[in-house]
N, C-alpha and C positions, 0 to 999 in steps of 0.2 A: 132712728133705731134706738132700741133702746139699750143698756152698758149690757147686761147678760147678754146679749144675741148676738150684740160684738164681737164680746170675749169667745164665744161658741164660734162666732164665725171667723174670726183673724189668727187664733191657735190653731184653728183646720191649716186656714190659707200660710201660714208660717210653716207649719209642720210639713209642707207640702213642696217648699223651695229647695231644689239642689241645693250641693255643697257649692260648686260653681256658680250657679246663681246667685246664692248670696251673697260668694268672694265679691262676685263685678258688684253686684248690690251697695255691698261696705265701702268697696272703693268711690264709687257713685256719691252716697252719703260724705264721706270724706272732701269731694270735690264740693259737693254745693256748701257743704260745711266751711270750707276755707273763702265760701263766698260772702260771708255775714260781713256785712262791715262794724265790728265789734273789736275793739282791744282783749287782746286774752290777756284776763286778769289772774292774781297770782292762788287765789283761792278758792281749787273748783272741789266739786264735789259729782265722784264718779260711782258705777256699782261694776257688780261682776255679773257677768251674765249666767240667767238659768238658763245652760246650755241644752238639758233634753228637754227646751220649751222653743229653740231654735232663735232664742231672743238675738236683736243687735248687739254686740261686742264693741262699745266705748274705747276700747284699749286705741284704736286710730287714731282718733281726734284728741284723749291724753297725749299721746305721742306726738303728735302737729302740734296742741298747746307747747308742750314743753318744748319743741323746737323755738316755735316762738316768742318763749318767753320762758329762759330758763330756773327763772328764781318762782315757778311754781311751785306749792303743796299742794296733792291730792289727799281726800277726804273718802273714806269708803262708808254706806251703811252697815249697821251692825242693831240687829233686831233686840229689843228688850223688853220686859214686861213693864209697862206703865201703869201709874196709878189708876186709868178706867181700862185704857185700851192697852195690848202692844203698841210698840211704837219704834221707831228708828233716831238713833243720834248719830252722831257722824265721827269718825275716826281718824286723826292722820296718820297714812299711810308710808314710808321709804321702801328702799330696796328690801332694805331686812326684816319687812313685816312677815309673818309668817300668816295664813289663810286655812281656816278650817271650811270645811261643807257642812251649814246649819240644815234644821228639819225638810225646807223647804228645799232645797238644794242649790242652794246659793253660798257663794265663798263669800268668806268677814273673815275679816284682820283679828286674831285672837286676842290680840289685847294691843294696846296704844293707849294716845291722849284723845278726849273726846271736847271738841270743838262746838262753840256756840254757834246754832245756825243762823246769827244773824252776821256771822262774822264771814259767810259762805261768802263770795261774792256771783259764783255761777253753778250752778245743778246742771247736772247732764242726769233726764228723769225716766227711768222704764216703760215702756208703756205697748200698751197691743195696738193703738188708734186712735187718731185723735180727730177733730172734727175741723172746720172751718172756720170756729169761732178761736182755738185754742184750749176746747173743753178736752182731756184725754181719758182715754180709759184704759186702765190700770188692771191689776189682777182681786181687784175686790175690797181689799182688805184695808186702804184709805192709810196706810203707811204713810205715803209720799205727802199726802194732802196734808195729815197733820203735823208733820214737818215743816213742809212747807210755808206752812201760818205762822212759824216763828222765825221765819228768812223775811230781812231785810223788801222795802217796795222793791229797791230796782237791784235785785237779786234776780240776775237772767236764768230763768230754766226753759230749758231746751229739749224737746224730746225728738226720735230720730223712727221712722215708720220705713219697713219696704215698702210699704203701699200708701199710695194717695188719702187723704182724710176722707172722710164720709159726712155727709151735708150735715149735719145736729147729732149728736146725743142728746135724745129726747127724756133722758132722765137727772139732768144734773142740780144738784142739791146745794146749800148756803156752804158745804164744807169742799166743795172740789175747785181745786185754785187752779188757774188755767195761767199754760206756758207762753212766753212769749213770742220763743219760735218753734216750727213744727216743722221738721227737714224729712225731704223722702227722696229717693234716688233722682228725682226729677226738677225738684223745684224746691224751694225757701218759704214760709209763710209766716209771716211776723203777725202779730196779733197785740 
C-alpha cells in the first residue's frame, strides 16, 4: 500500500473506535509494552496526542517509565520553522510546564530548555501504521523523520498502533527512519 491510502485508511479505522474500545486497547498496549525486555532509560522523548484524530495517548507508558525509573526527563515536540523545512526540537518538560494548542491541534510546552536529539535516549514516535519491516507512516509532513536523523544509532523509537502492521509501504523514500519496535494490542515486533 501505498503512505496516502494508509493515511485515508487507518484515520477512517481510528476515528471508528469506541471510547471503550480504545480504554482496553491502551490498557492492552501498556501490557505488551511492559513486555520489551529494554531498561527504561532516563531520557525519553514523548508527544501529546491529537485528540480529534483519536490518536494513542503515551501518558501510560510515561507513567510505567517513571514508575520504573524514577530519575526520568520527559522531552515534548514543539514545531518550529526550519531553515528549508518546519521541523520539531524537543523540550524538557516538569510538572510546571504549562501547554498551549498549536495550528495543528496538538499541545507543546510554551516554553522550556530545548534538548539535543542525540542526547534523547528513547522516542515514543506518532504514527497511523507501520508495516512489517519497521517502515511507519506518519501524517505526511516528515517531522519525526527529520528529527530523527539527528538521534543517536541506538536511540529506541518505538511506535504504538491499534491495529496490526500492514505487509510494506510500498512508497518508502532514503529520508524515512524506521522504529525499532512496533507494539499493537496483540503482539511486540522488533525490527
Amino acid at each position: 500500500m501505498k503512505k496516502e491510502d494508509i493515511r485515508t485508511l487507518y484515520k477512517e479505522k481510528r476515528a471508528g473506535l469506541s471510547l471503550l474500545l480504545k480504554e482496553k486497547m491502551d490498557d492492552l498496549l501498556l501490557i505488551q509494552f511492559q513486555q520489551l525486555k529494554i531498561d527504561i532509560p532516563s531520557l525519553i522523548m514523548t508527544y501529546s496526542p491529537i485528540k480529534n484524530l483519536n490518536e494513542f495517548d503515551p501518558q501510560t507508558i510515561t507513567d510505567y517509565c517513571y514508575f520504573k525509573n524514577p530519575g526520568q526527563q520527559l522531552f515534548y515536540p514543539v514545531m518550529v520553522e526550519g531553515k528549508k523545512h518546519p521541523e520539531i526540537i524537543s523540550v524538557i518538560v516538569d510538572d510546571d510546564t504549562i501547554f498551549k494548542t498549536n495550528k495543528y491541534g496538538i499541545e507543546e510546552p510554551v516554553d522550556g530548555i530545548d534538548m539535543y536529539p542525540m542526547e534523547i535516549d528513547l522516542v515514543i514516535v506518532p504514527l497511523l501504521c507501520f508495516d512489517r519491516r519497521g517502515d511507519r507512516v506518519g501524517y505526511g509532513k516528515g517531522y519525526y523523520d527529520r528529527f530523527l536523523k539527528h538521534c543517536r544509532k541506538d536511540c529506541i523509537k518505538i511506535g504504538f498502533s491499534y491495529f496490526e502492521p500492514v505487509d510494506q509501504v510500498d512508497d518508502i523514500n532514503k529520508f524515512d527512519i524506521k522504529l525499532n519496535y512496533g507494539i499493537t494490542p496483540d503482539a511486540v515486533y522488533e525490527f
